[in-house]
N, C-alpha and C positions, 0 to 999 in steps of 0.2 A: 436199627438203622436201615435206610433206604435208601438205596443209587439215586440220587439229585438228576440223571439223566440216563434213562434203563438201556436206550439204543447203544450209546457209546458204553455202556458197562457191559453187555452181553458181547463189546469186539473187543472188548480188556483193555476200552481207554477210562482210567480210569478219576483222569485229572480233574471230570465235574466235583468229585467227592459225595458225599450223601447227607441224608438231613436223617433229623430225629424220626423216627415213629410215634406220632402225638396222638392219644387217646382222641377217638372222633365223638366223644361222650363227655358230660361231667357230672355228678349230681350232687346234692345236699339233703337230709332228712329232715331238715327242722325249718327252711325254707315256707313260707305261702307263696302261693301262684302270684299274687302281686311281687314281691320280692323276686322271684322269678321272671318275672318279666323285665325288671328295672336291672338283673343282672344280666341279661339278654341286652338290653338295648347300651348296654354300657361296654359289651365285648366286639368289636368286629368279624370276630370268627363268629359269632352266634348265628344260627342260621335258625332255628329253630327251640321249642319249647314247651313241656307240659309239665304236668303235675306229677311225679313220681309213681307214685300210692293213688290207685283210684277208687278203692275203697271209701264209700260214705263222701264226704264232698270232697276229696282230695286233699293230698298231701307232698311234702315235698317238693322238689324241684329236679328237672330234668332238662340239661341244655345241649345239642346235637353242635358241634362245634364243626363237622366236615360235612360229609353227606348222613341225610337220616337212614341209620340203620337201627337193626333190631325192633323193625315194626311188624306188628303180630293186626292181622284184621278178625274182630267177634262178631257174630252173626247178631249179638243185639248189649250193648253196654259200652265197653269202652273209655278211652279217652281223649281228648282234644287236644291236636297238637296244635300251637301257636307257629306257623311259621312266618318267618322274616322276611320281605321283599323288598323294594325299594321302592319311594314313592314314584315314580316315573310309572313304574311296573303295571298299579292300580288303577291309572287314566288310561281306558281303551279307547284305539286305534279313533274308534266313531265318534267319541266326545271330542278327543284330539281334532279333527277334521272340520266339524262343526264351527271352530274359532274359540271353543270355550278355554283351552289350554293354549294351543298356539293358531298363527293364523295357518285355514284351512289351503288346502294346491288350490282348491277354483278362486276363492279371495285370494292368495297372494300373484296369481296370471293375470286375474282382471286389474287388480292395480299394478301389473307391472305392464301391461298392454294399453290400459286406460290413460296411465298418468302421461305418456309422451302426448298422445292421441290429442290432452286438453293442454297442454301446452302449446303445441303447433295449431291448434285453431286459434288461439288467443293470437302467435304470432303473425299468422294467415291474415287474422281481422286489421289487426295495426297495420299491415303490411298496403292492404287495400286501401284504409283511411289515408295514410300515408299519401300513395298515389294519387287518391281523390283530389285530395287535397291540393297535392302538385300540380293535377290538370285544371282544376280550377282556377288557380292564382295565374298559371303560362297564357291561360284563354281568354283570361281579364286583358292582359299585356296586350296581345292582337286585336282584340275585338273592340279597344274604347278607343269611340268618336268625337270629335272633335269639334 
């Protein structure tokens, strides 16, 4: 067991209470890496993912449930951890911008700057017609002879 909140237990409050201490690993021997995968994406804790056994094509399953620990680096062999991200994670900053994912800051300022801009000329033009209009019809009134 673990202090649910380490500050208030180290001044001996101790009312948060504590949680379990959960294995931050799980694994299986008889698993393939496909299997492994689909039990990864079927856990929310799953964070990550590989093959147990990396002898010859691998074997087993191995799933990181908190932070990945117990990782060893070989200067040549190995194996492949599968980690977990979220799709968001994968579209970088520069695609994002470009409009491909969402609309980019320069597109979303120019139609927020643009779009009054054509509205008030449109209003501007009516506005003119209007008057034209008015002094034309007022100058008929004065101007016809008789």
């Amino acid at each position: 067991m673990n202090p649910r909140i380490l500050r208030k237990w180290n001044v001996s409050d101790w009312n948060s209470g504590c949680t379990r201490r959960v294995s931050s690993s799980w694994y299986n021997t008889t698993m393939d890496l496909e299997e492994c995968k689909r039990s990864c994406l079927q856990n929310f804790s799953c964070k990550a993912y590989s093959n147990l056994d990396i002898r010859g094509e691998g074997s087993g399953c191995l799933i990181w449930l908190d932070e990945m620990s117990d990782m060893r680096q070989f200067s040549a062999g190995g194996q492949d951890p599968y980690v977990r991200v979220s799709a968001s994670e994968l579209v970088s900053d520069h695609y994002r911008d470009e409009g491909h994912g969402s609309i980019g800051k320069k597109k979303l300022v120019g139609v927020a700057v643009g779009s009054p801009i054509f509205v008030m000329s449109f209003m501007l033009l009516g506005l003119i017609l209007i008057i034209r209009k008015s002094k034309s019809q007022n100058f008929g009134k004065f101007c016809h002879v008789q």
